[in-house]
C-alpha positions, -999 to 999 in steps of 0.1 A, spaced: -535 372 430 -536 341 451 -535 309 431 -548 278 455 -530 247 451 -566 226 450 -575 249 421 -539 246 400 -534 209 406 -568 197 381 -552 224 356 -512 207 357 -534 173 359 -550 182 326 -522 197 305 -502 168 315 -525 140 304 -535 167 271 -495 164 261 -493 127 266 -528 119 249 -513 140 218 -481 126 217 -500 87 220 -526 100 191 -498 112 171 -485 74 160 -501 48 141 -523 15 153 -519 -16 134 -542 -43 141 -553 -77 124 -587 -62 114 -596 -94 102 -591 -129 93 -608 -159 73 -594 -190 69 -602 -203 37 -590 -242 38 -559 -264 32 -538 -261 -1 -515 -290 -6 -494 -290 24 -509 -254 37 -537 -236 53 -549 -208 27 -565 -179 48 -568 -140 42 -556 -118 65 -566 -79 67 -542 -53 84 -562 -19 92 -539 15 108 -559 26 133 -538 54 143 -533 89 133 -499 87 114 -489 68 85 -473 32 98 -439 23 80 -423 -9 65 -439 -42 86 -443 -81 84 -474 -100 91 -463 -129 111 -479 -165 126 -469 -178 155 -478 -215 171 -489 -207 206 -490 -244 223 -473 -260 235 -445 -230 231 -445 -201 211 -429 -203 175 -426 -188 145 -449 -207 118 -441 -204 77 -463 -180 66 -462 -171 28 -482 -159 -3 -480 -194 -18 -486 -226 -10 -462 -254 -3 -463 -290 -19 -455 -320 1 -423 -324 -10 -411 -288 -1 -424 -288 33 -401 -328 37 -376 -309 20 -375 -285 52 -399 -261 43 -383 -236 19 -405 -211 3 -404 -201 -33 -420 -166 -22 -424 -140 0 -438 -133 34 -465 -113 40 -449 -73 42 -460 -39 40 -434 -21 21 -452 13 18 -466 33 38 -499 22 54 -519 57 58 -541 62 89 -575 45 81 -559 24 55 -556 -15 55 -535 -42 33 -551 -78 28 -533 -106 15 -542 -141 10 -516 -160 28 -504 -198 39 -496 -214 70 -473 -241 68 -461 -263 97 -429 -285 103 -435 -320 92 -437 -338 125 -469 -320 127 -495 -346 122 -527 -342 100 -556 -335 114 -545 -321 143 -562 -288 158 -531 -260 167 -539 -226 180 -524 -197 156 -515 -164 166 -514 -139 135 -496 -107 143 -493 -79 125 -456 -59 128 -445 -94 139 -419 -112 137 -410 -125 173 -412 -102 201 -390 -120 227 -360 -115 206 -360 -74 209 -348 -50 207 -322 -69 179 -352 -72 155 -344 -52 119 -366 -21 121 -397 -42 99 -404 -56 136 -403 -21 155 -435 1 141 -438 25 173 -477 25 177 -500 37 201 -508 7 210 -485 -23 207 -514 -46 223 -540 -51 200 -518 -62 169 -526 -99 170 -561 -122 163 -556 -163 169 -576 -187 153 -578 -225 155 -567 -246 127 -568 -282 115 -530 -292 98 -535 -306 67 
């Protein structure tokens, strides 16, 4: 039996692309699903921040992060609470958490928190800043010596941030 290469060639073509396309489905997807910002709290912007897994496996441990994007990109304060006046002169301290995923987020599943932004304090109020919120953040240009909360290996590692404008309070 005679095989012709024009015939083989779509087949190889097609198992190929099959084992990649499983291998790709076979991780999760987080993405910022959604995000609402609610209004400033003492020295903070409250808004709430939904994280879906788009993917077919279960995503592990990961931080929700915000990042200034303008005039360079940095790392914001982003907690579950609110910071007074005086902590953000003090240098910005929280008294709480970030925003992390310890468990498991199944495929299909999300997480929402409500959350604050907080900026340095030669940030003037009233200013408009452009905020990037990504989800298994932290800050991408320092990899790969990120702990492993910064590393979920997704199908796709593009579609993990949403950016909203917001007025410093």
């Amino acid at each position: 039996m005679r095989v012709h290469a024009a015939l083989l060639f779509p087949i190889l073509a097609c198992v190929v692309a099959g084992s990649a396309w499983a291998q790709r489905a076979d991780k999760p997807d987080l993405r910022v699903e959604s995000l609402r910002v609610v209004g400033p709290v003492d020295a903070s912007v409250q808004v709430q921040i939904t994280v879906r897994n788009s993917g077919r496996a279960p995503a592990g441990p990961f931080a929700t992060d915000a990042f200034m994007t303008t005039p360079t990109r940095y790392l914001l304060l982003f907690t579950l609470c609110p910071l007074t006046r005086a902590q953000q002169a003090a240098g910005g301290s929280a008294p709480c958490a970030s925003p992390f995923t310890g468990d498991p987020l199944a495929p299909g599943a999300s997480v929402a928190y409500t959350a604050y932004i907080t900026w340095p304090v030669d940030h003037l109020p009233g200013t408009r800043e452009r905020v990037e919120f990504m989800a298994d953040g932290c800050f991408p240009p320092l990899e790969p010596t990120l702990p492993a909360i910064c590393r979920v290996d997704e199908s796709n590692e593009r579609n993990n941030t949403r950016s909203a404008t917001l007025t410093v309070p």
